[in-house]
C-alpha positions as CSV (number, residue, x, y, z in Angstrom):
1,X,101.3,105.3,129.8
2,X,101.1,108.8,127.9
3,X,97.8,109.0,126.0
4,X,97.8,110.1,122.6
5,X,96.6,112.7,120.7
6,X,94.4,113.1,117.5
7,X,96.0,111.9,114.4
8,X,96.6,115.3,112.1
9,X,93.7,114.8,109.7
10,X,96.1,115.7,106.6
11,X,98.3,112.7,107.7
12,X,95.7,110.1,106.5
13,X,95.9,110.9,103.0
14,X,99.9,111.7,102.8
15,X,100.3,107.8,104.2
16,X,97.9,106.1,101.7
17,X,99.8,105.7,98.8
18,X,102.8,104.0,101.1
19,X,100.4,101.5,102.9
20,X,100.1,98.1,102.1
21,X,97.7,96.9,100.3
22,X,96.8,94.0,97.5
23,X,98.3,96.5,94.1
24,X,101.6,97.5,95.6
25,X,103.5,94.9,97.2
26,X,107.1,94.3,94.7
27,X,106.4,91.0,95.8
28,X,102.9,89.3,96.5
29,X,104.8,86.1,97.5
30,X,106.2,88.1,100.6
31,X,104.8,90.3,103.3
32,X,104.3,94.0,102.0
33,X,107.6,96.0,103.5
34,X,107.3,99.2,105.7
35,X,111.0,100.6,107.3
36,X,109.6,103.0,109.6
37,X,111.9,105.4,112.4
38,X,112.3,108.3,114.0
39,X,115.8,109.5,113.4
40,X,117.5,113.0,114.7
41,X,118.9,115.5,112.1
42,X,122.3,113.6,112.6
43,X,120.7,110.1,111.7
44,X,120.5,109.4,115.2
45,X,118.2,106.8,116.5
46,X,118.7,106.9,120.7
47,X,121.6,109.5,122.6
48,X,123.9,105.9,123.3
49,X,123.7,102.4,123.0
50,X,121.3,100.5,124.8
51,X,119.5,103.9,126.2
52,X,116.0,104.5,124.9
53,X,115.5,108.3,123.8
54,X,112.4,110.1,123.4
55,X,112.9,111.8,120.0
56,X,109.7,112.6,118.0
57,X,106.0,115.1,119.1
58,X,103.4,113.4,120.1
59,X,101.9,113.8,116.8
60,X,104.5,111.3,115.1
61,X,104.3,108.9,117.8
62,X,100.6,108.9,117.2
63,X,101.4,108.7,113.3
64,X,103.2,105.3,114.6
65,X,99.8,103.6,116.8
66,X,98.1,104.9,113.3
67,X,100.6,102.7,110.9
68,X,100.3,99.7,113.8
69,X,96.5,99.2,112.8
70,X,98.0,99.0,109.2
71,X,100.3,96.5,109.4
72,X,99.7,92.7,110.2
73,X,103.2,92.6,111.9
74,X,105.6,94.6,114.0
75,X,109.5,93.5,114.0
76,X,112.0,94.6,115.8
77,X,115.9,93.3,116.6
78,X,116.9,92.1,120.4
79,X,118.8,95.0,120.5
80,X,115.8,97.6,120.4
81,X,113.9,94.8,123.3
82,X,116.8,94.7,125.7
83,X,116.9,98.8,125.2
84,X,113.6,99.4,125.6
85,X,111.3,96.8,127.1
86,X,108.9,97.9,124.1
87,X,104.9,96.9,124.5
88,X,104.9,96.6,120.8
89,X,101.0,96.9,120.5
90,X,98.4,99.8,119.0
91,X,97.1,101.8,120.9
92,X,95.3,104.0,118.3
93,X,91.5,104.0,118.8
94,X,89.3,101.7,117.6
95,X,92.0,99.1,116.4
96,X,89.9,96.2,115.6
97,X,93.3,93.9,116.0
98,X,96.8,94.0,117.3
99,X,99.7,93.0,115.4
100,X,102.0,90.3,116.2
101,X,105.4,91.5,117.3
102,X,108.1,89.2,115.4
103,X,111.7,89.8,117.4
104,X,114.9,89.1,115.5
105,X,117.2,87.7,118.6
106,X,119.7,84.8,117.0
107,X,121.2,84.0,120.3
108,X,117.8,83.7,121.9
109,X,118.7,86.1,124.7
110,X,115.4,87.3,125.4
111,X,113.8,86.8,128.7
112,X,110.6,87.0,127.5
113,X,108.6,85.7,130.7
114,X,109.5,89.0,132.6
115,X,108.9,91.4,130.1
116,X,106.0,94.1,130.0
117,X,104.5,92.0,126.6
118,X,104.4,89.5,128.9
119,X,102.5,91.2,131.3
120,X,100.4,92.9,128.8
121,X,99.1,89.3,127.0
122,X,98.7,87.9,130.7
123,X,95.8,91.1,131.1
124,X,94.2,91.9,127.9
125,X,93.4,88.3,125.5
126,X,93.4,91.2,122.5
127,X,96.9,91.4,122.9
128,X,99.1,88.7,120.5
129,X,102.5,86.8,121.9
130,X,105.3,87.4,119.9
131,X,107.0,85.3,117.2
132,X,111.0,85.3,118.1
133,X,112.8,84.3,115.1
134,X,116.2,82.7,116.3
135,X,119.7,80.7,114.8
136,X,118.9,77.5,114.3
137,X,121.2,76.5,116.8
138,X,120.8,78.8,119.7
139,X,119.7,77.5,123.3
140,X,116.7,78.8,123.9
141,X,115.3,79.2,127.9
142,X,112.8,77.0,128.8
143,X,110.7,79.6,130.8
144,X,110.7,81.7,127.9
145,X,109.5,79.1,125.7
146,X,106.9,78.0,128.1
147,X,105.4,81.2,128.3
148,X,106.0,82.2,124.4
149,X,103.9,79.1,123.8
150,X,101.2,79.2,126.4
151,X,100.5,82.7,125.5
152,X,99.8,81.5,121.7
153,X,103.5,83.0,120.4
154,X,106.2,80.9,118.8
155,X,109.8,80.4,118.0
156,X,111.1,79.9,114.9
157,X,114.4,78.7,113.9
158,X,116.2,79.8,111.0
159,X,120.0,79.6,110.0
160,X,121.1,83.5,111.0
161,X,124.7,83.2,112.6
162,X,127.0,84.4,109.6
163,X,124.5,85.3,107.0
164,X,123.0,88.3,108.1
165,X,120.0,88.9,108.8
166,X,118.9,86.1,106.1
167,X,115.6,88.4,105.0
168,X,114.5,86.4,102.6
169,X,113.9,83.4,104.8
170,X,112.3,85.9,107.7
171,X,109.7,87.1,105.0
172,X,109.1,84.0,103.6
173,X,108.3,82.1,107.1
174,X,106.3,85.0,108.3
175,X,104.0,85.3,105.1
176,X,103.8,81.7,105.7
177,X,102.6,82.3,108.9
178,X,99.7,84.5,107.8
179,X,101.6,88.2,108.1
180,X,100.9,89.7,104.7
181,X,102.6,93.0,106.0
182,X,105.1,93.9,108.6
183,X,106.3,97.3,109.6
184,X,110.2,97.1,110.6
185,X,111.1,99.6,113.4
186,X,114.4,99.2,114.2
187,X,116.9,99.1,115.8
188,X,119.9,100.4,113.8
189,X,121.4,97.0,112.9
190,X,118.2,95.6,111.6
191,X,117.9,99.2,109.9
192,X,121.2,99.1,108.3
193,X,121.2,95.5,107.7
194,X,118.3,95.9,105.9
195,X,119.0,98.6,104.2
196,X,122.3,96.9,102.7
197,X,120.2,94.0,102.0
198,X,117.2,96.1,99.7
199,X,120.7,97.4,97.7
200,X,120.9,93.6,96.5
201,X,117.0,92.0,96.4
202,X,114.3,94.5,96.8
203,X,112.5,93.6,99.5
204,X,111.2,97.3,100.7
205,X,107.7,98.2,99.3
206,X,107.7,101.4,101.6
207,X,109.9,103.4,103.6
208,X,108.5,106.4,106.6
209,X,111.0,108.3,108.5
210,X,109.9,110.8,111.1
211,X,113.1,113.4,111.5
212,X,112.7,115.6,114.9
213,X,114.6,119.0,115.2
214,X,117.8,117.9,117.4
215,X,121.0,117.1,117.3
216,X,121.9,113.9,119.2
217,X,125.5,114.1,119.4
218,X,128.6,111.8,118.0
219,X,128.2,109.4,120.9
220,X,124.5,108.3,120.1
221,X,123.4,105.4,117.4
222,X,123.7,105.8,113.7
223,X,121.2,105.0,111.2
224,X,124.0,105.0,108.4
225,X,124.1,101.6,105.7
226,X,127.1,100.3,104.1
227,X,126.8,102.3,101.1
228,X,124.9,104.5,98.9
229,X,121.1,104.1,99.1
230,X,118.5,106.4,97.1
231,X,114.6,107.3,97.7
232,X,112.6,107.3,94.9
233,X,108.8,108.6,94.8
234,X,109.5,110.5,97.9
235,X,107.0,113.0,99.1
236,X,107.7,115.5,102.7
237,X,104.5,116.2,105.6
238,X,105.6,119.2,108.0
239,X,103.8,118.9,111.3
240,X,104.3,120.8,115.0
241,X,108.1,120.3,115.2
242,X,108.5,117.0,113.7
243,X,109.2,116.1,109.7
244,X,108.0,113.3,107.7
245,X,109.1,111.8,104.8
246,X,107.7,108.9,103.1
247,X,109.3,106.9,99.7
248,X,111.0,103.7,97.9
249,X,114.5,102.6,98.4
């Protein structure tokens, strides 16, 4: 596990305005909204499909543990978990509470029992099981749900085959379930999908994309919705080698 490194001081006050709190949410009945990746200059998210690629300094990836203490919630899609393994805690210092990782999988095809979460809420208490939000019909495995629910996690069922990503119902159920924010991370289909989705309801209070120097290459994955999308209020942070830039959609 790489350690990280001080957060840039100017990076506190360039995230403030695009952090949740209780005067900015579009919609207080709903978790605040934060879309947050590191892309390449090609709107590349990983080299190929189902490959995890380190893409952003260490200062960004630090700017990530930073946002994690911000946000009651981390989601990500099955496809990003399969990839990656991902820990999906903070590890910025002196986080006074983890988030809760929520995993969009429909066809529950999450292991979860072998997984380094897993392993990480077996050693550490601090450390939250996940909520995986699933079709209401999928088959779910019973050694993952024994171990999703001993470790204090959940499933939750909700109709997804053939209607998206059904956003609306996610953020209703989770802000029912006490997550008043939730940074989405990816990976590109919940990106896209979601960024389709904000074209129709607006659903995105904030949006924080870290853009490295490289190319990735025509065979790697594409951040890239449907159609047209533009970023309002948008404001730029220059660091080491890695770009920031923060807005509305």
């Amino acid at each position: 596990m790489s350690e990280l490194i001080p957060l840039p001081e100017s990076l506190v006050p360039f995230l403030e305005s695009y952090l949740p709190n209780e005067s900015n949410t579009n919609h207080p009945n709903r978790p605040f909204v934060t879309l947050t990746y590191a892309q390449s200059l090609d709107s590349r998210i990983s080299a190929k499909p189902g490959t995890q690629t380190k893409i952003s300094h260490m200062e960004t990836k630090t700017m990530t543990h930073y946002l994690r203490t911000r946000h009651d919630g981390i989601l990500v899609g099955i496809g990003t978990i399969l990839a990656d393994d991902p820990k999906l805690t903070c590890r910025f210092p002196n986080c006074k509470s983890q988030p809760r990782p929520i995993i969009i999988d429909p066809n529950a095809k999450w292991k979860y029992q072998y997984s380094t979460l897993a392993g990480l809420c077996r050693a550490d208490d601090n450390v939250l099981a996940p909520f995986i939000i699933v079709d209401e019909s999928a088959t779910i495995d019973s050694g993952s749900y024994d171990c999703v629910v001993k470790q204090g996690g959940k499933y939750i069922r909700l109709p997804l085959r053939g209607n998206s990503s059904n956003w609306l119902d996610i953020l209703d159920i989770l802000k029912q379930e006490g997550i008043k924010s939730v940074m989405i991370e990816g990976g590109a289909r919940v990106i896209n999908d979601l960024l389709d989705f904000n074209q129709v309801t607006n659903i995105i209070d904030s949006l924080i994309i870290t853009i490295a120097p490289v190319f990735l290459g025509n065979e790697g994955v594409e951040v890239s919705p449907g159609g047209r999308v533009d970023v309002q209020n948008v404001t730029w942070w220059q660091g080491i080698q890695d770009t920031v830039l923060c807005g509305r959609p």
